[in-house]
C-alpha positions as CSV (number, residue, x, y, z in Angstrom):
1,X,-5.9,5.3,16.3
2,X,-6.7,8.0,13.7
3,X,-9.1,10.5,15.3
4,X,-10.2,11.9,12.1
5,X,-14.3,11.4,11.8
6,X,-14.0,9.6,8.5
7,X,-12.1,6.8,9.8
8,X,-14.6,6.6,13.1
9,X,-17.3,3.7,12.6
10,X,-20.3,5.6,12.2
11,X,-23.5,3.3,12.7
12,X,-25.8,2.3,9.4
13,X,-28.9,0.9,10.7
14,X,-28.0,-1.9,13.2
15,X,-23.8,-2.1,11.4
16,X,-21.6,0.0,12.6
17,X,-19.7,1.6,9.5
18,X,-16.1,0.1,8.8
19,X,-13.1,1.9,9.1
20,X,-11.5,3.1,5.9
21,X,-8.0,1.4,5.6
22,X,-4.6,3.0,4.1
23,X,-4.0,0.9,1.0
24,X,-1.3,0.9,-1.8
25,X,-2.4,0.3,-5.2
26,X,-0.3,-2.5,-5.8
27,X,-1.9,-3.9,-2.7
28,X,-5.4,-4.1,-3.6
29,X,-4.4,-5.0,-7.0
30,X,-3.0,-8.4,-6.1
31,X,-7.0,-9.0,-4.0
32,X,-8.5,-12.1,-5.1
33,X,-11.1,-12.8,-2.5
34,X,-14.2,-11.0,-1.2
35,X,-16.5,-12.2,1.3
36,X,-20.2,-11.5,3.4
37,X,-19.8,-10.6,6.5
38,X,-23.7,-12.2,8.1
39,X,-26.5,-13.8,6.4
40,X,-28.6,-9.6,6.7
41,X,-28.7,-8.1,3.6
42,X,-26.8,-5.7,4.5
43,X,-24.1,-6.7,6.0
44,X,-21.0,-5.7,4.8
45,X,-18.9,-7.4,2.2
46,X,-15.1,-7.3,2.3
47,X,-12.0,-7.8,0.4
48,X,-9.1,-10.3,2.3
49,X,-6.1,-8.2,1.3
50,X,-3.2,-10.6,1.2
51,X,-1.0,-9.0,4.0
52,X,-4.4,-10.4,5.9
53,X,-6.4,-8.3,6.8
54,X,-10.1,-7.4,5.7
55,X,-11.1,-4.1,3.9
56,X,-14.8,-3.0,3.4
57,X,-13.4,0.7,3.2
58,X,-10.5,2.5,2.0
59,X,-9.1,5.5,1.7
60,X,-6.1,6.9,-0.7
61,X,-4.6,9.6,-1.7
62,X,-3.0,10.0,-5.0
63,X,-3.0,11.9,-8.1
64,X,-6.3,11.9,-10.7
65,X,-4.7,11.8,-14.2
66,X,-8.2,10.8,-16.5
67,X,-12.3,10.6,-15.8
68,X,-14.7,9.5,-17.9
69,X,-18.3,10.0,-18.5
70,X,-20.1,6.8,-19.7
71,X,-23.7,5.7,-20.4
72,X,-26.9,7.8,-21.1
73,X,-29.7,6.9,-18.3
74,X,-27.8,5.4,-15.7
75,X,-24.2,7.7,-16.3
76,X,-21.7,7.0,-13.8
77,X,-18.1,8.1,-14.1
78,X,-14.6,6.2,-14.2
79,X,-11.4,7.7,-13.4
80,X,-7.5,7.0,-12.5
81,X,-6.4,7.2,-9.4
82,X,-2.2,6.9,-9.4
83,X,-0.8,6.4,-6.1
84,X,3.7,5.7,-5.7
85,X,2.6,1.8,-6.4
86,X,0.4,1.7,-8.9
87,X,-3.0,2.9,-10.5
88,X,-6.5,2.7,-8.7
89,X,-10.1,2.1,-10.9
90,X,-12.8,4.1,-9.4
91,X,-16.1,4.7,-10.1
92,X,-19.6,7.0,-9.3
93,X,-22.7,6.7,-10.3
94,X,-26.4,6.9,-9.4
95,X,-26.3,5.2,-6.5
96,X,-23.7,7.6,-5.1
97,X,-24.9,11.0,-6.5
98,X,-22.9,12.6,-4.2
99,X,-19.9,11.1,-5.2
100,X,-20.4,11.4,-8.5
101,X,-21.3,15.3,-8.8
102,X,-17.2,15.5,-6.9
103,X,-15.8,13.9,-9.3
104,X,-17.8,15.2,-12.0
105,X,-16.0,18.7,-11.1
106,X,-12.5,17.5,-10.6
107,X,-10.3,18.1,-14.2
108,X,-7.2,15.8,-14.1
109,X,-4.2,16.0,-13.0
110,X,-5.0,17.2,-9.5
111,X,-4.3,15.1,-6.3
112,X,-7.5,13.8,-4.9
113,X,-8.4,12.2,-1.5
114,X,-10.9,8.7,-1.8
115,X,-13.1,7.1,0.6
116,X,-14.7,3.9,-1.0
117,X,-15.2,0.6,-1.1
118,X,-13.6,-1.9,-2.8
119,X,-15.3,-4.2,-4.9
120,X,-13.6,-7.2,-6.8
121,X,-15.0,-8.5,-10.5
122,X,-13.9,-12.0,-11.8
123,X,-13.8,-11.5,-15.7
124,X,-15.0,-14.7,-18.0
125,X,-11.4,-15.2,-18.6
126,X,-10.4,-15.6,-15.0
127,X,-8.8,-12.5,-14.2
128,X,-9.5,-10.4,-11.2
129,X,-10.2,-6.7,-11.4
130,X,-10.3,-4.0,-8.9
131,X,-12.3,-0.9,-8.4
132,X,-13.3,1.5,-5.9
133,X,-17.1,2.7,-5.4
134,X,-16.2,6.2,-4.8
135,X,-18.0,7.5,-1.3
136,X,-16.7,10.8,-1.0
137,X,-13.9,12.6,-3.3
138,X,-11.7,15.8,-2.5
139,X,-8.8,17.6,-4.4
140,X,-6.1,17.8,-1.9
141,X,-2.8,19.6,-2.1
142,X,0.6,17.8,-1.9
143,X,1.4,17.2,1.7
144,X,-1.6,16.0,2.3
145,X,-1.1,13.7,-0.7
146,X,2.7,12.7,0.9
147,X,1.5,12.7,4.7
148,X,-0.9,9.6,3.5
149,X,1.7,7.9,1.7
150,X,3.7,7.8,5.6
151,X,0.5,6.7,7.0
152,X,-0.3,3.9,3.9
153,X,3.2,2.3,4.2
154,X,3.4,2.8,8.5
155,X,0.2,0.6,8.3
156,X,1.4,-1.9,5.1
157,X,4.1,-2.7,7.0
158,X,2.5,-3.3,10.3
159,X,0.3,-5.8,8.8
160,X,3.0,-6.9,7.1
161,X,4.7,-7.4,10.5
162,X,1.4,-8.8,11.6
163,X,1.5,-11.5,8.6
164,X,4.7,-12.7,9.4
165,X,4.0,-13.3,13.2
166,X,-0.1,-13.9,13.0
167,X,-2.4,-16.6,13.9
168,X,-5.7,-14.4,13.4
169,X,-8.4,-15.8,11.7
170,X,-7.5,-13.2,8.7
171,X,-4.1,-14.1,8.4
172,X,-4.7,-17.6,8.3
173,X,-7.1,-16.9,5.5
174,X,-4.5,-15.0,3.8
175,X,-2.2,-17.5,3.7
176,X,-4.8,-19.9,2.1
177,X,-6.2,-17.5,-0.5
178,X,-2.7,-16.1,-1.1
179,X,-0.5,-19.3,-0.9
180,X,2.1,-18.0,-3.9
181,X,1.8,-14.0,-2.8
182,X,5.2,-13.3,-0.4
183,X,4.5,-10.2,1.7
184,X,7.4,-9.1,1.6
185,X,6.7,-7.5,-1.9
186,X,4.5,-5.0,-0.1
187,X,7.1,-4.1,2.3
188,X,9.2,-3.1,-0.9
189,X,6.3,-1.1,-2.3
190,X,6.0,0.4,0.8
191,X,9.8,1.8,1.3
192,X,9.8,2.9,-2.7
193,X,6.8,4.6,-1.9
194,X,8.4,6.6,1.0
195,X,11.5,7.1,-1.3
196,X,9.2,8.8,-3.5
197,X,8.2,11.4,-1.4
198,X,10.3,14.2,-0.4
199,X,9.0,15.8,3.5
């Protein structure tokens, strides 16, 4: 288990926070489900990622290459997150000021390091879109931006692994939500990924 604080469940009032999973791009991307955890208003919400296992944090690592400022009272900030798989939407704004003074200072290209949460939109013409609700935002330097890539695709392809042999409650939701999704694309995406990167 990681023993770096921001993966450690911290408690939020009587929750205990989630851990922050290690997540390729073209991972999240294929998330079509997202679900309460409790009837509390704050209990957390996840997203079922398809190898089967819920997310209600995650971190990546991958390089910034646009932001954007939008709207006048409530501004909040967009940017592009591009990891070896594909391209990450996240977002900042008033209710994470925090957040959104980091990434206010960070001018593309630079490699960045995300903690967030994952939120999944439903547009009125049936598509799905993903973003990430930035918590925390850091420019990183290269290893650290190819040391998480080894850590994304160790864990995509033990839930992968997981998948294949599973009967958890997760996994069998997977396989409902995800009836057409073969998991075995991610453990592709996961070994181009580590191709990518030269240690």
């Amino acid at each position: 288990m990681s023993t770096n604080p921001r993966d450690m469940p911290r408690r939020e009032g009587a929750f205990e926070r989630e851990p922050a999973r290690r997540v390729f791009a073209s991972e999240l991307r294929e998330c079509r489900y997202q679900f309460k955890e409790g009837e509390d208003e704050k209990s957390p919400t996840f997203v079922l990622l398809p190898t089967g296992e819920r997310s209600n944090r995650i971190f990546i690592v991958g390089t910034l290459t646009e932001k954007s400022r939008q709207g006048e009272q409530n501004i909040f900030y967009r940017g592009r997150v591009v990891d070896p798989t594909g391209t990450f939407f996240v977002m900042a704004g008033s209710y994470q000021p925090e957040a959104m003074q980091q990434l206010a200072r960070i001018e593309p290209p630079q490699f960045v390091a995300v903690i967030g949460k994952p939120n999944l939109y439903q547009k009125p013409d049936g598509a799905f879109m993903n973003s990430v609700r930035i918590e925390s935002i850091t420019v990183v330097d290269k290893d650290t931006r190819d040391l998480w890539v080894l850590d994304a695709a160790k864990q995509t392809l033990d839930r992968v692994d997981s998948f294949n042999a599973g009967t958890a409650p997760d996994v069998i939701k997977a396989k409902e939500q995800y009836p057409t999704i073969d998991p075995a694309v991610f453990r592709r995406a996961a070994y181009d990924a580590l191709a990518q990167i030269k240690m």
